[in-house]
N, C-alpha and C positions, 0 to 999 in steps of 0.2 A: 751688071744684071745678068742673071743664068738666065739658059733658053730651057724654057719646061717642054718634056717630051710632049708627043702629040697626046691629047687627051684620046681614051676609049670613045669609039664609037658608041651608040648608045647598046648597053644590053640589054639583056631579056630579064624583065624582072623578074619574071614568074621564076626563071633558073636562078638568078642572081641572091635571091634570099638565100642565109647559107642550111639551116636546116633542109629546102629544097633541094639545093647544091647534092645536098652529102645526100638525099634519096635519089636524084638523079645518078647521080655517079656511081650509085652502089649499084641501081638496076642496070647501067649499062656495062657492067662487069656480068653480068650473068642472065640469065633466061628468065628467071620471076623469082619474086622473094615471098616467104608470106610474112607478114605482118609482126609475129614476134622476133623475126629474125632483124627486119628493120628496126625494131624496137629497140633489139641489141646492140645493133650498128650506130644509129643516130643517136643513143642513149636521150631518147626526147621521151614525153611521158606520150601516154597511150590518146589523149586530146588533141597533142598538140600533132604526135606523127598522121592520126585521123586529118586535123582540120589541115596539113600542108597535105595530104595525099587529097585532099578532097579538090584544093585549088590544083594541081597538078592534071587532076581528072577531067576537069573543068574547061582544060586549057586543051585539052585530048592529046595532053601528053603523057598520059600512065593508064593503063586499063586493070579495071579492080572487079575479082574478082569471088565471090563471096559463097560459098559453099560450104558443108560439114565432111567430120574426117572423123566416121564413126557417130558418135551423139555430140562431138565439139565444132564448134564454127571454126572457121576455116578461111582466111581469108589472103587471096595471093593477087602481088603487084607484078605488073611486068608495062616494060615501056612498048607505047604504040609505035609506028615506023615514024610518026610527026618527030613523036618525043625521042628517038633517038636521033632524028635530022636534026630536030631543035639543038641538041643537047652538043652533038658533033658541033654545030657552026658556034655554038657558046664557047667549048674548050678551044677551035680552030682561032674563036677572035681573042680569049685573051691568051692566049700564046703569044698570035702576034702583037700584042698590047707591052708583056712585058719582053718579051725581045726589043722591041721599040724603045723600053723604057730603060734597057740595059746598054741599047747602042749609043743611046742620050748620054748615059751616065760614062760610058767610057770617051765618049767624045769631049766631054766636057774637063774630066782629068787630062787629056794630049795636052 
């Protein structure tokens, strides 16, 4: 019988969905996105990137900001300091999750 590496601690759902995932990780690469540019990014349709930024917002992990740029709306994301702690201790556990999962697995080949 194999020894299964340790299982993940529990994560953060709200980060753990992946279309969240990929809005989180885009806003913590830069300063604020607006909303078509996530569009581009996540290639999610314009509903679905709304209802995931809306639970994000929710969580007071993204702050949405909504504004015109001339006569067109205008609307920019950028991560709160929560949401980028959050997001840090997300990336920080599964790192160590699969580190763990590769020490397993080379152990188990010796």
């Amino acid at each position: 019988m194999r020894a299964q590496p340790p299982g993940p601690a529990p994560v953060d759902p709200i980060i753990h969905a992946p279309a969240r995932l990929t809005i989180m990780a885009t806003l913590a690469v830069v300063q604020e996105a607006d909303f078509r540019y996530l569009l581009h990014v996540t290639e999610l349709t314009k509903g679905n990137l709304s209802a995931h930024l809306s639970k994000l917002e929710e969580a007071g992990y993204v702050e949405i900001e909504k504004t015109f740029r001339g006569k067109y709306p205008l609307t920019i994301c950028r991560l709160t300091e929560k949401g980028r702690q959050a997001f840090e201790a997300y990336r920080r556990h599964m790192m160590t999750f699969l580190q763990n999962v590769q020490t397993s697995s080379s152990e188990e080949q010796s």
